[in-house]
ZALOMAR-260586 format. One line per 8 residues: number of its first residue (from 1); for each residue x, y, z of C-alpha. Coordinates in Angstrom, 1 decimal, decimal comma. Layout:
BEGIN
NUM	X:Y:Z | ... .
//
This chain:
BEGIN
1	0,0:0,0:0,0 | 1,2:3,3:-0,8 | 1,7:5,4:2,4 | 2,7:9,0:2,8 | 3,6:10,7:6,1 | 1,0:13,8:5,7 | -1,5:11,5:4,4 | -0,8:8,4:7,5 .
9	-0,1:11,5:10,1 | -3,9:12,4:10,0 | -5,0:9,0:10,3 | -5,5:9,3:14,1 | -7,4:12,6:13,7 | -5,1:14,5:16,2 | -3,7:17,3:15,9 | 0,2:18,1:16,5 .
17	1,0:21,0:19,3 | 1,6:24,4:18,6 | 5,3:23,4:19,5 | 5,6:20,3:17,5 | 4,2:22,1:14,3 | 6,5:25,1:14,8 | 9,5:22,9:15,0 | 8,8:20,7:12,1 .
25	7,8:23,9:10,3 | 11,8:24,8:10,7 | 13,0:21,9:9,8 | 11,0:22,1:6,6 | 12,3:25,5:6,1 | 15,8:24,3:6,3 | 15,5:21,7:4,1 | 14,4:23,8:1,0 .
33	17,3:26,3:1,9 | 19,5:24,0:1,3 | 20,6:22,5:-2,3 | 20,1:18,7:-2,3 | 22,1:16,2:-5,0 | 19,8:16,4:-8,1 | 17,8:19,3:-7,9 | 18,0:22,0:-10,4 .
41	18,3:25,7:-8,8 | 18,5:29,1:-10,1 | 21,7:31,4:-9,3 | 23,1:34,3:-9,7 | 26,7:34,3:-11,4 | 29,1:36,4:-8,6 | 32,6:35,9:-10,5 | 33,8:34,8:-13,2 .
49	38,0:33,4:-13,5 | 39,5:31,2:-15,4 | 39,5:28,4:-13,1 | 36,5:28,8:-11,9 | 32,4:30,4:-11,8 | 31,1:31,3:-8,6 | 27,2:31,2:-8,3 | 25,0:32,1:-5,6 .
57	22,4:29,8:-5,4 | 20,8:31,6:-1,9 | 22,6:28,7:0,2 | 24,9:29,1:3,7 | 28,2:29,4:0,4 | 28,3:30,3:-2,6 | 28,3:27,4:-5,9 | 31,3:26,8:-7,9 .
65	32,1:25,3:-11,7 | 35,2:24,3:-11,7 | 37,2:21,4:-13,3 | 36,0:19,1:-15,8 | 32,6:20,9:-15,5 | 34,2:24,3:-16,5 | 36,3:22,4:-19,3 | 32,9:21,4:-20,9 .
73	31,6:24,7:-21,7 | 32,9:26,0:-25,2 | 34,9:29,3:-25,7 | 31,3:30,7:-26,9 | 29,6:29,3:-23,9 | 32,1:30,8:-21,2 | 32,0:34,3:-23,7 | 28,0:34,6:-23,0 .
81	28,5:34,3:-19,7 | 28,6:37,4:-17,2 | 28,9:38,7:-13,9 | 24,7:39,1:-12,4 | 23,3:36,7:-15,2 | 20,9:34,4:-13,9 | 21,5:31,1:-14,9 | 20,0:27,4:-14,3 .
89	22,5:24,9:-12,6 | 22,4:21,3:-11,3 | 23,6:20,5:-8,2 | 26,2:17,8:-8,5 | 27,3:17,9:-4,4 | 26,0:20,4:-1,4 | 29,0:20,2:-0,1 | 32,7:19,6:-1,2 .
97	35,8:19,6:1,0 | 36,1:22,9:0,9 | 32,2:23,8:1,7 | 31,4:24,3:-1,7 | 28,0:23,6:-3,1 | 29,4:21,4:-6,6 | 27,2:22,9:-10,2 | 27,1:21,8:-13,5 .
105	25,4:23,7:-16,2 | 25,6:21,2:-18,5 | 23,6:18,7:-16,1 | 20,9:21,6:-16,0 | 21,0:21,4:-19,3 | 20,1:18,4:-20,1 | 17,6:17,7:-17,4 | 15,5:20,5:-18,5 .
113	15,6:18,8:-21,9 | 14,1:15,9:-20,6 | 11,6:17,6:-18,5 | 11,1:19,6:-21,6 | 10,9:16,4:-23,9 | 8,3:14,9:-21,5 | 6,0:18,3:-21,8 | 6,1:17,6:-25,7 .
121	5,1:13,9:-25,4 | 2,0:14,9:-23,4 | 0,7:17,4:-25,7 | 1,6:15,4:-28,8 | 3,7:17,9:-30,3 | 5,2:17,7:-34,0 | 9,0:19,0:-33,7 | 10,9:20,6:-37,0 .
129	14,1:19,3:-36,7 | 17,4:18,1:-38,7 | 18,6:14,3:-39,3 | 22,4:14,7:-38,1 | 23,1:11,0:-38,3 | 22,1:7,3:-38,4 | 22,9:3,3:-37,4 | 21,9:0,5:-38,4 .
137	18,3:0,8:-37,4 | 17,3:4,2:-38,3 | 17,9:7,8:-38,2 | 19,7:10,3:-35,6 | 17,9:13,5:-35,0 | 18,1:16,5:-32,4 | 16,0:17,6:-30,1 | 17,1:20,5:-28,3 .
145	20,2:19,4:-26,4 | 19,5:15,6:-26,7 | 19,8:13,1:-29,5 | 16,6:11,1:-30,6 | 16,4:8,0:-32,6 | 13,8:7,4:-35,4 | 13,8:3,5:-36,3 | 13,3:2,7:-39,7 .
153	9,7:1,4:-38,8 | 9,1:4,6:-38,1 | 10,2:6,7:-40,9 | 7,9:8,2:-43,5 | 6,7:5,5:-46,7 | 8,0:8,6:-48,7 | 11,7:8,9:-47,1 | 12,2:5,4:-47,1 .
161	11,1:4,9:-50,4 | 14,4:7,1:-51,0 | 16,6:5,1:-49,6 | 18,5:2,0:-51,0 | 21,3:0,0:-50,7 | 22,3:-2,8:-48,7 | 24,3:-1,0:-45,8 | 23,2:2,0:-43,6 .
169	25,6:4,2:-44,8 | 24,1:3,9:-48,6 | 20,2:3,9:-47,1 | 20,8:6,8:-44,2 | 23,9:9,0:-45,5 | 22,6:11,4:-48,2 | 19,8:12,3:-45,8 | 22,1:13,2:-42,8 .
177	21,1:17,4:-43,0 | 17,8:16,8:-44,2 | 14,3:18,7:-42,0 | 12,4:16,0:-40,9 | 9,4:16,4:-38,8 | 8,8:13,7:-35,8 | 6,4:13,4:-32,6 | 8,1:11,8:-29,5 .
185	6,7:8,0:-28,9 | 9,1:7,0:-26,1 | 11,1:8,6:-23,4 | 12,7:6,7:-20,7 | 15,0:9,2:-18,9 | 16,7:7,0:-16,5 | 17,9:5,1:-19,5 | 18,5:7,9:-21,4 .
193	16,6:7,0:-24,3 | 14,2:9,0:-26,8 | 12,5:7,5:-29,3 | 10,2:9,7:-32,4 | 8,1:8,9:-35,0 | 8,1:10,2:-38,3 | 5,1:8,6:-39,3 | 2,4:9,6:-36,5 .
201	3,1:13,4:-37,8 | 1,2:12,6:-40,8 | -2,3:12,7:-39,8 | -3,9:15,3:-41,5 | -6,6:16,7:-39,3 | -5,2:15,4:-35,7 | -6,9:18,4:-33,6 | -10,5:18,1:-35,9 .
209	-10,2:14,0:-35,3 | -9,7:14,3:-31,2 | -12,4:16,6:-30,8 | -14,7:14,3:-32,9 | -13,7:11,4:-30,6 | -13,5:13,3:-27,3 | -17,4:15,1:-28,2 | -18,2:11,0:-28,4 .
217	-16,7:9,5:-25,0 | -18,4:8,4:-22,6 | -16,7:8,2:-18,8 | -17,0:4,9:-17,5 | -16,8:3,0:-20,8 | -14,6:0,6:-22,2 | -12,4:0,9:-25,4 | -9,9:-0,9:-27,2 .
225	-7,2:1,4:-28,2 | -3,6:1,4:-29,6 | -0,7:2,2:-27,5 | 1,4:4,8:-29,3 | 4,0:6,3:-27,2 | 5,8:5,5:-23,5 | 7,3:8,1:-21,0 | 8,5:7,9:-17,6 .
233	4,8:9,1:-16,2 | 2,3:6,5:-18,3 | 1,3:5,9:-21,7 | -0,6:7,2:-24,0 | -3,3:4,9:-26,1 | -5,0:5,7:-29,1 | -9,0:5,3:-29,1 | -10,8:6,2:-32,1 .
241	-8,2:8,7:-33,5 | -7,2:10,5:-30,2 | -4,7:9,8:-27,8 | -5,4:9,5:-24,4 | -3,7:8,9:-21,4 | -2,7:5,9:-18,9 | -1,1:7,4:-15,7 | 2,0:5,3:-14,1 .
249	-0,7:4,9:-11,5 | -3,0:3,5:-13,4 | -1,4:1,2:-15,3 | -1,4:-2,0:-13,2 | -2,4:-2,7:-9,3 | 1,9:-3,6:-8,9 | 4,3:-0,9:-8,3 | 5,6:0,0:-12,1 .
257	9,1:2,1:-12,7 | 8,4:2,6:-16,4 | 5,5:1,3:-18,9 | 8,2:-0,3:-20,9 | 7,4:-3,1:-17,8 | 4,4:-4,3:-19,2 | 3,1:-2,2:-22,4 | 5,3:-1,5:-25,8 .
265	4,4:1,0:-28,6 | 2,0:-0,5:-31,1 | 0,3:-3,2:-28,4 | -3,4:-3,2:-28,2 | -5,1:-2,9:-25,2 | -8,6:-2,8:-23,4 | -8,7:0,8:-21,4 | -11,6:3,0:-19,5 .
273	-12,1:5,9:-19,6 | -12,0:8,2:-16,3 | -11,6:11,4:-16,9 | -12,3:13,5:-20,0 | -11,1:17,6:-19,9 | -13,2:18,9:-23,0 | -12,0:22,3:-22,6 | -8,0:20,9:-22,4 .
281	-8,6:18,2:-24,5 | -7,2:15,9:-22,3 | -8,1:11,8:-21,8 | -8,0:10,2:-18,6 | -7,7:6,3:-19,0 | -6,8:3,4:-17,1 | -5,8:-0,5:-16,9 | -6,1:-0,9:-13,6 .
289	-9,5:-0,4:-13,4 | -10,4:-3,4:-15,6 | -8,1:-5,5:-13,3 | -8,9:-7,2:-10,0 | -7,5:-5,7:-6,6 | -5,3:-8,0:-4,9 | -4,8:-5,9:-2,1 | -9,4:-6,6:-1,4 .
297	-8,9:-9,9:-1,7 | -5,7:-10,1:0,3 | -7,1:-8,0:3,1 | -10,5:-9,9:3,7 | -9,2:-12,6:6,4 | -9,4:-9,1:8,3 | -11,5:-7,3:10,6 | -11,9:-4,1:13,2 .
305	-11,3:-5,4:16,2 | -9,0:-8,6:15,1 | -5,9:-9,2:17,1 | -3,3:-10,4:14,7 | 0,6:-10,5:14,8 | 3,0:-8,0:13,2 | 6,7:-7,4:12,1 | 7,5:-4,2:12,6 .
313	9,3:-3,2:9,5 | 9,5:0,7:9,6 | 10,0:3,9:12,3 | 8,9:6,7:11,2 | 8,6:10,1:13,7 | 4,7:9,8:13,1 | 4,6:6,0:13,4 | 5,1:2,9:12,8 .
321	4,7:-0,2:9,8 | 4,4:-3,8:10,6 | 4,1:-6,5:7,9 | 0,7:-8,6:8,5 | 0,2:-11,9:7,2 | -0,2:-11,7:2,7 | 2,6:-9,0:3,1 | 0,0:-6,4:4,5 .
329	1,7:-3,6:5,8 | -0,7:-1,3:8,2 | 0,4:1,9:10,4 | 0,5:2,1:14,1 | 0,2:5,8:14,5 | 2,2:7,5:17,4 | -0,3:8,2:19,0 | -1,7:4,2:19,2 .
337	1,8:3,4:20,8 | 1,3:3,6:24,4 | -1,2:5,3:27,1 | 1,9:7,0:27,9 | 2,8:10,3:25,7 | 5,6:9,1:23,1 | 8,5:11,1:21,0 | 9,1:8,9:18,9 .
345	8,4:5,3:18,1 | 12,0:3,9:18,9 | 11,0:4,6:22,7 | 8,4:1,8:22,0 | 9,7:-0,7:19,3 | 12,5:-1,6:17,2 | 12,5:-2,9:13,2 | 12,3:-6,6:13,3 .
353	10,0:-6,7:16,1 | 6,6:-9,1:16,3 | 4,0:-7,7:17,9 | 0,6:-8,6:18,6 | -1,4:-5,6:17,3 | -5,4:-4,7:17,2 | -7,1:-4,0:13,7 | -8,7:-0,6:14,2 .
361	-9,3:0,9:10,7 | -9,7:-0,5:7,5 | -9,6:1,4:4,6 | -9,9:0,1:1,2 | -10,4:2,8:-1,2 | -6,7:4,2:0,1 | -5,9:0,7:0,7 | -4,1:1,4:4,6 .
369	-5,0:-0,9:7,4 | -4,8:0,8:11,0 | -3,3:-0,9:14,0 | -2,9:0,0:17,6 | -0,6:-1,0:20,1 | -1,9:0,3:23,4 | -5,6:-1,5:22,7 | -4,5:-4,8:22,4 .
377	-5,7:-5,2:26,1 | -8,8:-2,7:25,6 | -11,8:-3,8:27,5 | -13,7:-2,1:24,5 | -12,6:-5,6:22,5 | -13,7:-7,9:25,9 | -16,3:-9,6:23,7 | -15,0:-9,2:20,2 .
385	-11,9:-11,5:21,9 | -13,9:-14,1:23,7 | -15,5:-14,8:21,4 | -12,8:-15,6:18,9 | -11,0:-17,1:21,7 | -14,6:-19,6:21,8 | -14,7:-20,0:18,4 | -11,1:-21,4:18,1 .
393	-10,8:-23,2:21,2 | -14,3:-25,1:19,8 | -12,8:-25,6:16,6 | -9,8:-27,5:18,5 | -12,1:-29,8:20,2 | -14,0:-30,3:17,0 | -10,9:-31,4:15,6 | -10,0:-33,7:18,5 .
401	-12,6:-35,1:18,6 | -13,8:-36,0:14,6 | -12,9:-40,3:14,5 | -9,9:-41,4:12,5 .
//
């Protein structure tokens, strides 16, 4: 189950103290002062040398691009450059040995690509580009700062009825330089990889066509559509003549990294629809829904009430996980710890742990199961207990006692 620490910490329905909440407040406030490994920030260039740039990036020191990252920028990069520019840099390391907050601008760079290549995927848009190169499978194009790849599948009927020749170079080479116009079908960013089409660009009324099929769709039905293109955050799949898409969420009921997992560009698929934005022209679909969830069926053996033994697997400073029996995981909020008032749930428990825990909350639609500590002796369970107690004892003697 999917837990998140605002969403579990208001699972008990308390509030935090004025004190509590104006502590973590600071902490929160610290933590965005402060660059982290990965994040993309906005400075201010302070000096320029030849060794080094010095950017302040509103940190406790100032930023630095030095070394290899400095030997990266071309003459007529460095020459743009001046002193009070604003610029876009990635943060390689928040701290050096020197107290240094590490930047790249190239890093920047490219991540903004990709977060730019992603924008472009979701609103199907047809890029103007130039081939600048090829292998044996297809054709080499740019987009922006990153290279995309165009299999030969996927190039025009007309383009490839151009080329001939038994190797790449005498199919691909006279077209190196060429415009060619292609929509993005895949990006997978961890694996840097960015694949277009040529072909899908060639529908001739694209916008008339989706507003056709989105006037027509009906929430809540069922379609059989095409999938057409894979990113990081879903998939898109054609219905009718307009794409639509499947979140990462709602893909499959299992924890997905990438739709490349389970789905492939030109697959067909069943798909609902859940969502239509007329006025954005936007279509919400999903797999998941046509699927069964494993997590109802897995969490029927239990009830409010139920005493049933846990691993504690997780502390967190509003709680605490334990694994249940089907690889259940519920909460134990803080406040279900002890009678006693708790800091934090290491006073109380340590990961590895098996505890006997009460079932007080079931949740399916957010699919979280609540457990309590300090009621497993509650007289408020007295006859919820005995009689599971009676029930299994009698099923012992049942047992005993059935002939050979």
């Amino acid at each position: 189950m999917d837990e998140h620490e605002a969403q579990n910490g208001q699972e008990s329905g308390e509030q935090p103290n004025n004190q509590t909440m104006e502590s973590l407040l600071e902490s929160e406030t610290l933590s965005v002062e402060l660059p982290q490994v990965g994040e993309i920030r906005k400075g201010m260039i302070a000096s320029i040398s030849p060794s080094q740039i010095l950017i302040s990036v509103g940190a406790k020191s100032e930023g630095v691009v030095a070394g290899r990252e400095l030997e990266q920028l071309t003459p007529e990069e460095r020459a743009e450059l001046k002193v009070g520019q604003e610029v876009s840099v990635f943060v390689l390391n928040p701290e050096d040995q020197n107290g240094n907050v590490v930047l790249s601008f190239k890093r920047a760079q490219e991540e903004m690509s990709w977060e730019n290549v992603e924008k472009m995927i979701a609103e199907e848009t047809v890029i103007d580009t130039k081939i600048i190169g090829f292998n044996k499978g297809g054709l080499i194009v740019a987009v922006g700062n990153l290279r995309g790849f165009v299999p030969s599948s996927q190039i025009s009927s007309v383009r490839r009825a151009q080329s001939s020749g038994d190797t790449p170079e005498q199919r691909w080479q006279k077209m190196v330089g060429q415009a060619i116009s292609v929509r993005i079908i895949e990006v997978d960013r961890e694996r840097r990889r960015l694949i277009l089409s040529e072909r899908s660009t060639n529908s001739e009324t694209r916008s008339s066509m989706k507003d056709r099929v989105i006037s027509e769709l009906e929430e809540g039905k069922i379609y059989t559509g095409k999938v057409t293109s894979l990113a990081d955050f879903g998939a898109f799949v054609n219905i009718n003549g307009a794409d639509g898409l499947v979140h990462l969420s709602e893909l499959s009921w299992d924890r997905l990294q990438h739709p490349k997992e389970m789905l492939e560009v030109g697959q067909e698929v069943k798909v609902k629809v859940i969502n239509v934005d007329r006025e954005k022209k936007r279509i919400g679909l999903s797999m998941r829904a046509l699927q069964d969830d494993p997590w109802k069926s897995r969490v029927e053996k239990f009830s409010v009430g139920q005493l049933v033994e846990g691993t504690i697997t997780r502390l967190t400073k509003f709680g605490a996980f334990a694994r249940l029996e089907g690889d259940i995981e519920g909460l134990i909020h803080i406040s279900e710890l002890s009678e006693n008032r708790v800091e934090h749930p290491k006073e109380v428990l340590h990961e590895g742990d098996v505890k006997t825990l009460r079932v007080i909350r079931i949740d399916g639609e957010q699919h979280r199961i609540g457990l309590s500590l300090r009621k497993v002796d509650s007289a408020a369970f007295a006859d919820k207990d005995f009689k599971m107690l009676t029930q299994d004892f009698g099923g012992e003697q049942n047992e005993e006692e059935t002939p050979e």
